[in-house]
C-alpha positions in Angstrom: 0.0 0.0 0.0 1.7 3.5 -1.0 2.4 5.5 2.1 1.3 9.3 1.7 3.8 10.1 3.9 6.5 9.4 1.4 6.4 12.7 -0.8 6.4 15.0 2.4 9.3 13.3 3.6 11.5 13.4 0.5 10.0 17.0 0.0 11.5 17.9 3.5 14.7 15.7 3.0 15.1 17.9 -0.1 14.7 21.1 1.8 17.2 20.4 3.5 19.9 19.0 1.6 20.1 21.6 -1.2 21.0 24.5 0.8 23.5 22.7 2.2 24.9 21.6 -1.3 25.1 25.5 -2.6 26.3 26.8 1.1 29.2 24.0 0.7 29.6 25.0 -3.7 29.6 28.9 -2.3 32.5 28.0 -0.1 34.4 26.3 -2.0 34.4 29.1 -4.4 35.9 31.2 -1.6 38.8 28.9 -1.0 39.4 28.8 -4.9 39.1 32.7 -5.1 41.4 33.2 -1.8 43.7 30.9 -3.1 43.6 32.5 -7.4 44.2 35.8 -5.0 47.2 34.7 -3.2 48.9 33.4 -5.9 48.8 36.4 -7.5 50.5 38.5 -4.8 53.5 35.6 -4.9 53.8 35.9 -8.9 54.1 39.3 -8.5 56.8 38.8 -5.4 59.8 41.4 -6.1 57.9 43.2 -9.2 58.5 47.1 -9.4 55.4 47.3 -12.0 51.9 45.9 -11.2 50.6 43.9 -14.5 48.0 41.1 -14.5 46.7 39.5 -17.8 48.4 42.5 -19.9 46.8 45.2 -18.0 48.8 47.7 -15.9 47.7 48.9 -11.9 49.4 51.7 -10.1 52.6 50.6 -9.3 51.9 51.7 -5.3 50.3 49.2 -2.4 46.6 50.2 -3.4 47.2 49.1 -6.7 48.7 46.0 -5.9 46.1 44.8 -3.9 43.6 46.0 -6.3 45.4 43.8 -8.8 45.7 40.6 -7.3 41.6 40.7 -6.5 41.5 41.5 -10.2 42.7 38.0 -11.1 39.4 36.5 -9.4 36.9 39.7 -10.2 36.2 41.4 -6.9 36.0 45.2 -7.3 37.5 46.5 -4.1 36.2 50.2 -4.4 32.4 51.5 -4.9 32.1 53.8 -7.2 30.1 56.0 -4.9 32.6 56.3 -2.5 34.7 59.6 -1.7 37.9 59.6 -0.1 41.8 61.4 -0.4 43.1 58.0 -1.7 42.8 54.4 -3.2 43.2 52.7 0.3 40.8 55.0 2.3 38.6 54.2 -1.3 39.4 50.9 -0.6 38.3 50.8 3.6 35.4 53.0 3.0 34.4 50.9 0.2 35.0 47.1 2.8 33.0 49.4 5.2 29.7 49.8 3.9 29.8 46.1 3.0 30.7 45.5 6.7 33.3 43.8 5.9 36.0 45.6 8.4 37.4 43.5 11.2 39.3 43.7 14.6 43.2 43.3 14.5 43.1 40.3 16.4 40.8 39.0 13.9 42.6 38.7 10.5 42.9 35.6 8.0 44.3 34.9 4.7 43.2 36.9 2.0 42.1 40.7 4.2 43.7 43.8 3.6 45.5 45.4 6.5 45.2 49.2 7.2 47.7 51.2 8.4 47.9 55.0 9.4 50.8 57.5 10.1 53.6 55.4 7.5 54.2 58.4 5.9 54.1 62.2 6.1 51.8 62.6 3.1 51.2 66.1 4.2 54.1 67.1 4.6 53.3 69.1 8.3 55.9 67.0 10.3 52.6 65.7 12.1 51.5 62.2 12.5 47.9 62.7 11.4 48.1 60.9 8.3 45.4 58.5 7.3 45.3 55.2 5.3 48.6 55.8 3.8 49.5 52.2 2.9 47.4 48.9 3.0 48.7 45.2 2.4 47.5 41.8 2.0 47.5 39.2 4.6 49.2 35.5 3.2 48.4 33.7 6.2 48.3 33.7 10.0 50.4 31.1 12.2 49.1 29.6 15.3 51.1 32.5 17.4 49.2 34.8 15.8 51.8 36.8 13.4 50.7 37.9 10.3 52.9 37.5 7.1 51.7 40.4 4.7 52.5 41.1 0.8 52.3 44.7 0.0 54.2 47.0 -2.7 56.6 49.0 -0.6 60.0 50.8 -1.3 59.4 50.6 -5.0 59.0 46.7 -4.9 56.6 43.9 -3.9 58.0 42.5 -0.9 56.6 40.3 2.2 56.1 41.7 6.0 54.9 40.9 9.5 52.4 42.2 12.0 52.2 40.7 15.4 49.3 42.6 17.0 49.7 41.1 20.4 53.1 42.4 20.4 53.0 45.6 18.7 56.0 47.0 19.6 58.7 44.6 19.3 60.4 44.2 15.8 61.6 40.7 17.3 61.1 38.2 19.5 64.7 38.4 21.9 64.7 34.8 22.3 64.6 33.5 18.7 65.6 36.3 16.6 62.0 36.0 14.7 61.1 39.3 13.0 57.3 40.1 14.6 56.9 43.3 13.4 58.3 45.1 9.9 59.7 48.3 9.9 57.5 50.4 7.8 58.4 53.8 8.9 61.5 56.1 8.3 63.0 57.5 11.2 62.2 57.8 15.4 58.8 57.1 17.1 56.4 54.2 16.3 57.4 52.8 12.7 56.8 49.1 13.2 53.9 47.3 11.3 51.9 46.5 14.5 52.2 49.9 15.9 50.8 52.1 12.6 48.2 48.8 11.7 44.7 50.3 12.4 42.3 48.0 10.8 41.5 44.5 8.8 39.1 44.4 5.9 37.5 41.2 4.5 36.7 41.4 0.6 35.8 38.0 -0.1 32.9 36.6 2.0 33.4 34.5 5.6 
């Protein structure tokens, strides 16, 4: 005798599988992007000019990032948004999305936010906002974060420990924990001029 009960409880069953089968195909999508994104900042490790598939960036650490999210189509900056340069274009834009996160919070693949690397200026006075951004490789059980970012002229690596913000090394074992990022006296390390992580792709 057919059961009635049967199509409610395969319509239910199926209710309940297929979101789970796009919420797992949506993540995997993230991984692939994160990881199309973070092999783009390591082909471009040491470059002095930004180009990805033939097309020129700003050679500067705004243009980088904006490159390597290029390679997987992610716009970093709304085109409604105001601001005095591409990285505040870039954290105003990760804003409105709600995508901005804690320091002790980052992962692979966000953009780190710094303030006060430069005198852009020109006063003498460290009130300088979003002057450099990078992005964040990967994230070791300790907590320090290795960084890619165009700087001095080049693509190069760095490190940000934001437990430790003010130590360039750990005395014991030598280990850089914070980059120099800074010319001259006062706070210049990474961890001391970070202000923010922003998340492009999705959690």
């Amino acid at each position: 005798m057919f059961d009635k009960r049967i199509p409610l409880i395969l319509f239910l069953a199926l209710t309940w599988v297929l979101p789970g089968c796009a919420t797992l195909k949506a993540k995997r999508k993230v991984q692939r992007d994160l990881q199309s994104v973070l092999d783009q900042a390591t082909e471009l490790m040491g470059e002095k000019r930004i180009v990805v598939k033939r097309k020129p960036f700003r050679s500067d650490c705004s243009g980088f990032v904006t490159a390597c999210y290029s390679r997987v189509d992610v716009t970093l900056i709304d085109p409604t948004v105001s601001a005095k340069s591409g990285t505040e274009l870039i954290f105003k834009s990760l804003k409105r999305r709600g995508r901005i996160v804690g320091v002790h919070r980052a992962k692979a693949g966000d953009l780190a936010f710094f303030h006060n690397t430069w005198d852009k200026n020109g006063n003498r006075l460290r009130d300088d906002r979003f002057t450099h951004i990078a992005l964040v490789e990967k994230v070791d059980k300790e907590g320090r974060v290795q960084i890619v970012h165009f700087a001095s002229g080049h693509v190069k690596r760095g490190y940000i420990t934001p437990a430790s913000p003010a130590k360039a090394r750990d005395s014991s074992t030598g280990r850089i924990l914070n980059s120099h990022l800074r010319r001259g006296g006062g706070k210049t390390l990474t961890g001391q001029l970070l202000f923010r992580f922003g998340r492009p792709l999705p959690p």
